[in-house]
N, C-alpha and C positions, 0 to 999 in steps of 0.2 A: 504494500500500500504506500502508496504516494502524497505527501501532504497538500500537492499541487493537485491531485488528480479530483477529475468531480464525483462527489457526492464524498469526498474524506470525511471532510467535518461532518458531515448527517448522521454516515456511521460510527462514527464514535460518539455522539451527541447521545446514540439511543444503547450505545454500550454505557456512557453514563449516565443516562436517567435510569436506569435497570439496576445501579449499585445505592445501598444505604450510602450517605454520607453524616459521619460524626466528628469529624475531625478533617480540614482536607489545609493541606502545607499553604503557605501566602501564595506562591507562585503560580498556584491553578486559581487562586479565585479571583474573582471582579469584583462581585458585591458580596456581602452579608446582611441577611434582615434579621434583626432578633427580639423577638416578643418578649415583653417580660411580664412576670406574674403581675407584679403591683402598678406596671401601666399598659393602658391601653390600646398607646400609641406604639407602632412597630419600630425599633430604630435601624435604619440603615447604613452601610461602613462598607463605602464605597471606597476599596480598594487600588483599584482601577484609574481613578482619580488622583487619589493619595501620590502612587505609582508618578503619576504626568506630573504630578507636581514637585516632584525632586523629594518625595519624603524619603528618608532611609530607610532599609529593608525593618532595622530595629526598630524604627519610630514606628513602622506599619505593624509590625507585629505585636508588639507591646500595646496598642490601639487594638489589635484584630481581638486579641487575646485577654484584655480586661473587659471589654465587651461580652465576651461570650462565658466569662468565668468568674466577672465581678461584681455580675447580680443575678435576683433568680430570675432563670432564664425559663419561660410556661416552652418555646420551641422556634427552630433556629432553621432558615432558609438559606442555603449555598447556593452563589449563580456564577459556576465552573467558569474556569476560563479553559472550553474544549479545546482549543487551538494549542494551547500549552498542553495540556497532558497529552492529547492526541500526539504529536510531536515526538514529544519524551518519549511516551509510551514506543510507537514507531521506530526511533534511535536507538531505543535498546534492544529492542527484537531486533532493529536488520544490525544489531553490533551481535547478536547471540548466532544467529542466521550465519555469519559470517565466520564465526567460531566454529562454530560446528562444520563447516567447508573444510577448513584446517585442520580436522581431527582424521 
């Protein structure tokens, strides 16, 4: 698979809507929405933004991460960055793909 090729992203889109997500590293995600017991309103920790704006990896995550674990949290919406894991995902298969050639 091709990251260039058509319909990449789609299929890996519905290989990630098909996995639980409780935990996913800064580098796959765009946004975060997270509900919390005691308000009503959802807060969202847009990433992706943060990212464009020169925030450091630490500033983002220390932000990602007292969000999600520094209050009660009622439930928590992840919005993947497919294009990154697909990617990843992809780079390491055709790096294993290519190990095993060598064997």
């Amino acid at each position: 698979m091709n990251p260039t090729e058509k319909g990449f992203v789609e299929r890996w889109s519905d290989i990630i809507s098909s996995v639980e997500k409780t935990l996913i590293p800064i580098e796959y995600v765009k946004r975060v929405r997270v509900n919390n017991t005691d308000d009503e309103t959802p807060k969202t920790i847009d990433i992706e933004e943060m990212k464009e704006r020169g925030l450091t990896r630490e500033t983002i995550e220390s932000i990602y991460y007292d969000s999600l674990f520094g209050e009660k949290v009622d439930d928590i919406d992840f919005y993947v960055d497919i294009n990154a894991v697909a990617c990843t995902v992809q780079r390491e298969t055709n790096k294993l793909l290519n190990l095993d050639q060598d064997l």
